[in-house]
BAPA-837761 format. One record per residue (C-alpha): residue number from 1; residue in one letter; x negated, y negated, z. Coordinates in steps of 0.05 Angstrom, whole numbers, plus 32768, in hexadecimal, padded with zeros to 4 digits. Example, Ala and Ser with C-alpha at 12.3 -4.5 7.8 and 13.67 -1.06 7.14 Angstrom:
<recs>
REC   num   residu   east   north     up
REC     1        a   7F0A    805A   809C
REC     2        s   7EEF    8015   808F
</recs>
This chain:
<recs>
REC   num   residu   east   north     up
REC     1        x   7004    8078   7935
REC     2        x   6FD5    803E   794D
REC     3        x   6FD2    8036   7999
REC     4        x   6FBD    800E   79CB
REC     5        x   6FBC    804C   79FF
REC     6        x   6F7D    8040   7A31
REC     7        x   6F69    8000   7A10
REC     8        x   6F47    7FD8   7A47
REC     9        x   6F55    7F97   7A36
REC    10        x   6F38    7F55   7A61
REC    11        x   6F61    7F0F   7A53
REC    12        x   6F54    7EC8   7A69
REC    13        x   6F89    7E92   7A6F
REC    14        x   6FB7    7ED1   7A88
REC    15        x   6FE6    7EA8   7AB6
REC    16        x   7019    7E99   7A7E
REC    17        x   702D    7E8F   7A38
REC    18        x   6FFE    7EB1   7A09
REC    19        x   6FD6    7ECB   7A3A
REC    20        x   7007    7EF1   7A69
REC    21        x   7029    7F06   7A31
REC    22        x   6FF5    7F25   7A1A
REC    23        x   6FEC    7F4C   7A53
REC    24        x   7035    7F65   7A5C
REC    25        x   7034    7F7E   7A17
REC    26        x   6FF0    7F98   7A10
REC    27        x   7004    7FC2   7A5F
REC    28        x   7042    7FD1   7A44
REC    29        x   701C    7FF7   7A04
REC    30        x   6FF4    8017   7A30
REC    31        x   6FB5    7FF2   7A3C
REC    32        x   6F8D    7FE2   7A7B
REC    33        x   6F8D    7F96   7A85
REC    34        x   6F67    7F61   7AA9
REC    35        x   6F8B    7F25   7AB4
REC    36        x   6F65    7EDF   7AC3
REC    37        x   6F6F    7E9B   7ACA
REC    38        x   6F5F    7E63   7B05
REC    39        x   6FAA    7E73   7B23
REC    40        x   6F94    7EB3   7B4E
REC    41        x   6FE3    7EB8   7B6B
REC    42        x   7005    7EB3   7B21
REC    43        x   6FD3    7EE0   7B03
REC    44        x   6FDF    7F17   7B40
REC    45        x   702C    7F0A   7B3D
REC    46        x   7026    7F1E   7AF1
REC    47        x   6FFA    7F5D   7AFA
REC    48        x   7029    7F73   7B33
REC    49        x   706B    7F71   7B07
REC    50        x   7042    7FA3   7AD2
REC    51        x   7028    7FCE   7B07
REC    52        x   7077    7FD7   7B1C
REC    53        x   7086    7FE4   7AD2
REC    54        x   7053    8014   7ACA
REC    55        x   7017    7FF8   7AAA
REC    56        x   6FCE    7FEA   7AC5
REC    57        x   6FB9    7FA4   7ADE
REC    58        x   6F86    7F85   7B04
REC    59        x   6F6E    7F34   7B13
REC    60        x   6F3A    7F08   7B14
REC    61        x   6F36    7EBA   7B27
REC    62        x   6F19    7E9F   7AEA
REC    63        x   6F05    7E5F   7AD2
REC    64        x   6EE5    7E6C   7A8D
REC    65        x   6EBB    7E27   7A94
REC    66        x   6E95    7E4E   7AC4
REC    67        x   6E68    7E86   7AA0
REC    68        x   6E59    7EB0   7AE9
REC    69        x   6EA5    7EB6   7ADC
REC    70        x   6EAD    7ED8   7AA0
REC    71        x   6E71    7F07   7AB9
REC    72        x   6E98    7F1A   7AFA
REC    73        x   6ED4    7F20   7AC9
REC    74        x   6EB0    7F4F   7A9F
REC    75        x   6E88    7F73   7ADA
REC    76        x   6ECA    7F77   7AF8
REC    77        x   6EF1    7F97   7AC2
REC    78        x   6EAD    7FCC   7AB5
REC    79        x   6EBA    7FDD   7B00
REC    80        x   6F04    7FEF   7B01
REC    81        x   6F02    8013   7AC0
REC    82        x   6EB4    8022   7AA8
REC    83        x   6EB8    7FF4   7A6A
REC    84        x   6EE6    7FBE   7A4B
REC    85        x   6EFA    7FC6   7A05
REC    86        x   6F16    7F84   79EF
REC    87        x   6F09    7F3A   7A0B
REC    88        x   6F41    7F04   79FC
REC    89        x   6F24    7EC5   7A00
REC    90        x   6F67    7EA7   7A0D
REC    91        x   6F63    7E68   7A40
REC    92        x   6F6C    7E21   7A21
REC    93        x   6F7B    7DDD   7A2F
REC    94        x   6F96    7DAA   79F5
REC    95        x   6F92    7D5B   7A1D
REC    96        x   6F97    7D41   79D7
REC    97        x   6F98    7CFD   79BC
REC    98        x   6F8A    7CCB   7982
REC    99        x   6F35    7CC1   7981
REC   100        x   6F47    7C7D   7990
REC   101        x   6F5F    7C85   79D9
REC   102        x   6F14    7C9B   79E4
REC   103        x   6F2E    7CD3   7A11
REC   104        x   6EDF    7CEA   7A17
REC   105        x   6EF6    7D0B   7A5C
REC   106        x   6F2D    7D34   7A35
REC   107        x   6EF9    7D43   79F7
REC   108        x   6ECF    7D65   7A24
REC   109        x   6F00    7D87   7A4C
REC   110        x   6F17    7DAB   7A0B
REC   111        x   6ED2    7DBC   79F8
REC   112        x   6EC0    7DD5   7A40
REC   113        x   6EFE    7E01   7A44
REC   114        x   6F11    7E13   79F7
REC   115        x   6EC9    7E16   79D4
REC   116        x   6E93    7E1B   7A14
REC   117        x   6ED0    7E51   7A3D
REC   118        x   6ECF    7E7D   79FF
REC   119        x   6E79    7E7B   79F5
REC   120        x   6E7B    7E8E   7A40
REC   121        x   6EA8    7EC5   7A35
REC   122        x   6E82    7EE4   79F2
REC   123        x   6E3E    7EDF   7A22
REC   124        x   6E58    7EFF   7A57
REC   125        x   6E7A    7F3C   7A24
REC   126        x   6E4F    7F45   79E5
REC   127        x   6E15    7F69   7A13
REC   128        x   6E44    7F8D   7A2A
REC   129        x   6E61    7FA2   79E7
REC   130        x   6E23    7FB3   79CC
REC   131        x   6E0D    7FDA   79FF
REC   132        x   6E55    8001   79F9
REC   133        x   6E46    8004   79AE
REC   134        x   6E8E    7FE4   79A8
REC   135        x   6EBD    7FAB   79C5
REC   136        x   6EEE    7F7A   79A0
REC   137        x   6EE8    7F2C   79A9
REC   138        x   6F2B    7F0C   79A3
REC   139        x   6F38    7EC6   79A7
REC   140        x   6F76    7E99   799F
REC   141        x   6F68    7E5D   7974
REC   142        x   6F97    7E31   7955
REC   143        x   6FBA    7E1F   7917
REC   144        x   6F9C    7DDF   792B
REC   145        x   6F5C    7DEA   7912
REC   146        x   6F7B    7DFD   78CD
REC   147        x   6FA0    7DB3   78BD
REC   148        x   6F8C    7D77   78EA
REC   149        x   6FBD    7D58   78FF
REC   150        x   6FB7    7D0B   7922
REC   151        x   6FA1    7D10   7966
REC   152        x   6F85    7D53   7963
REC   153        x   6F45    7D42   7943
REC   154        x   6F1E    7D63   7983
REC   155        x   6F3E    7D96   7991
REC   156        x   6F48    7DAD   7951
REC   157        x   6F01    7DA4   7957
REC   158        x   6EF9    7DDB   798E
REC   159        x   6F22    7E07   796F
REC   160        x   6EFC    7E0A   792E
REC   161        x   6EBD    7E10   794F
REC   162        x   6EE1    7E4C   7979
REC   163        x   6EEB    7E6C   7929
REC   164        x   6EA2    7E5C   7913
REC   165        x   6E87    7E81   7954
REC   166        x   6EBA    7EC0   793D
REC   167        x   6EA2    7EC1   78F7
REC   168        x   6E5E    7EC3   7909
REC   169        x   6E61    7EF4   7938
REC   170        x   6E87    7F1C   7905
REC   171        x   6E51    7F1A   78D6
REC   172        x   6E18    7F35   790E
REC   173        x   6E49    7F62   7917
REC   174        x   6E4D    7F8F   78DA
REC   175        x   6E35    7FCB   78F8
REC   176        x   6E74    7FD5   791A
REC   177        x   6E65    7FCA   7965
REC   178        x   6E89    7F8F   796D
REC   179        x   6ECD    7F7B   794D
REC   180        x   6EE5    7F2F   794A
REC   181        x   6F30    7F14   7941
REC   182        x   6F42    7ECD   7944
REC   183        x   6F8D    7EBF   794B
REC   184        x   6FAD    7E7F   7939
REC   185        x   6FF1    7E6E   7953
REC   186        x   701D    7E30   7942
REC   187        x   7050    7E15   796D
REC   188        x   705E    7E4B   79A6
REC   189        x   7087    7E40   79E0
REC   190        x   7054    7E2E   7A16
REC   191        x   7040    7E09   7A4C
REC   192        x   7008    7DEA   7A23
REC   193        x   701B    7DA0   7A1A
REC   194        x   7016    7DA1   7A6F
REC   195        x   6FD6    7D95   7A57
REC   196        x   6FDE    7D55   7A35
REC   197        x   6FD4    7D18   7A58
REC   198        x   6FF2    7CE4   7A1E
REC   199        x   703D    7CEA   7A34
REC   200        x   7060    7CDB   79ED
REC   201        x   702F    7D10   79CF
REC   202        x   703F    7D43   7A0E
REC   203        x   7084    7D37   7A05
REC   204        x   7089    7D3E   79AE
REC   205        x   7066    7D79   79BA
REC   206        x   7095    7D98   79EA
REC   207        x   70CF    7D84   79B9
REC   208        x   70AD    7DA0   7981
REC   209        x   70A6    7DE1   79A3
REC   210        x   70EA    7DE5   79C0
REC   211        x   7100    7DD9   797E
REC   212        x   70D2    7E0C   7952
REC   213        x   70A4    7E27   7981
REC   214        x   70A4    7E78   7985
REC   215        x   709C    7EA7   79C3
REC   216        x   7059    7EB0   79DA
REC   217        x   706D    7EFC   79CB
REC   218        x   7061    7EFB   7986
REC   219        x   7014    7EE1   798F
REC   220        x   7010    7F18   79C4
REC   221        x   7027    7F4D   798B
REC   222        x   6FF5    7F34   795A
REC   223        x   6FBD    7F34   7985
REC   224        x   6FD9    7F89   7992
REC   225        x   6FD6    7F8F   794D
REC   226        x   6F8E    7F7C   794A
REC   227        x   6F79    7F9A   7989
REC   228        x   6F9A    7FE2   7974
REC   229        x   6F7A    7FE9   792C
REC   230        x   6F40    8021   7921
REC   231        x   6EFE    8013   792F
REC   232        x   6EF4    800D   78E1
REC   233        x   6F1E    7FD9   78D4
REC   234        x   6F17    7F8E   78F1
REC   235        x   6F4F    7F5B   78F3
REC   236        x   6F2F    7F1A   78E6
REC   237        x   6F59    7EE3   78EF
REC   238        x   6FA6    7EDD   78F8
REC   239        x   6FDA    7E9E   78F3
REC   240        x   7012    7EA5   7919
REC   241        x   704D    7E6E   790A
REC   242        x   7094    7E64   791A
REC   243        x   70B1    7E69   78CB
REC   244        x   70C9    7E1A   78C8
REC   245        x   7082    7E01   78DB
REC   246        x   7069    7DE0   78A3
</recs>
């Protein structure tokens, strides 16, 4: 039976939705995790309710913009438990708008924190990896990146960059030391439009998600599946969508 049984596992973007989520499950399966984001008293209030359930959990005050950060994350995880297994690359930000409004601040927000927040996050891991001789990149992307839809030109944008990065790692990867899986959820219930500054997008997006989005539970469980195969085998990419998204 596959297991996730002393999997240390290191997560950005860890102080809700996808990213706690993650954590509870992955703790609750028996892993080791590392929660960080930028909010140090969510993150610790979420690795103190799996501690009293049982499972391992430590914090770090992250902001993935910063690459010293994603070393100390990494350092910091190699301290408490001598290595760290799998990295999910799992922060993101989605100020979206039509090209028109010329939201340059927002465009480079997304590709600071979605595109640059990930590259920080392989530099600070792959050495790591290699020197391990294994490790398993995971990042969440977007279904996004897979249709364009208006007003998500850019980040879309980041997103697909994010799955270039993956497959090209995957392929100077082939001797096995280091395993890549991008997963792609639609609409899941999040606090993700928070991050939107155009109010009637924000506010279609929260309706579309109230109305089809799915818990950020079932991301969490495909990013287990990944994470819990055999060495041998290497879960590329993933889509996770609520059933009535077209």
């Amino acid at each position: 039976m596959l297991s996730l049984h002393d999997k240390i596992v290191a997560i950005t973007g860890a102080s809700g939705g996808i990213g706690e989520a993650t954590a509870r499950l992955l703790a609750r399966r028996g892993a080791a995790v590392v929660l960080a984001a930028r909010r140090g008293e969510r993150i610790d209030a979420i690795a103190q309710d799996i501690r009293q359930e049982g499972g391992r959990a430590a914090t770090c005050v992250v902001d993935v913009t910063k690459a010293e950060d994603l070393q100390r994350l990494v350092s910091l995880t190699i301290d408490l438990h001598g290595r760290v297994d799998v990295l999910v690359n799992n922060a993101g930000i989605a100020p979206i708008s039509p090209l028109a409004a010329l939201d340059t601040e927002g465009w480079s927000a997304m590709i600071d924190v979605n595109l640059r927040g990930m590259l920080n996050g392989v530099a600070a891991a792959l050495p790591v990896f290699r020197q391990q001789g294994s490790g398993h990149l995971v990042s969440i992307v977007s279904v996004a990146g897979l249709t364009v839809s208006p007003s998500m030109a850019v980040y879309a944008a980041t997103k697909n960059a994010v799955r270039t990065v993956h497959e090209g790692l995957r392929t100077e990867s082939t001797d096995g030391a280091v395993r890549t899986t991008a997963v792609s959820p639609g609409y899941v219930r999040t606090d993700l439009a928070d991050s939107m500054a155009d109010l009637h997008i924000r506010e279609r997006t929260r309706k579309n998600m109230d109305a089809m989005g799915i818990p950020p539970e079932a991301v969490a469980r495909a990013v287990a599946f990944a994470i819990e195969q055999p060495d041998d085998v290497e879960i590329g990419e993933i889509s996770v969508r609520p059933t009535v998204q077209a």
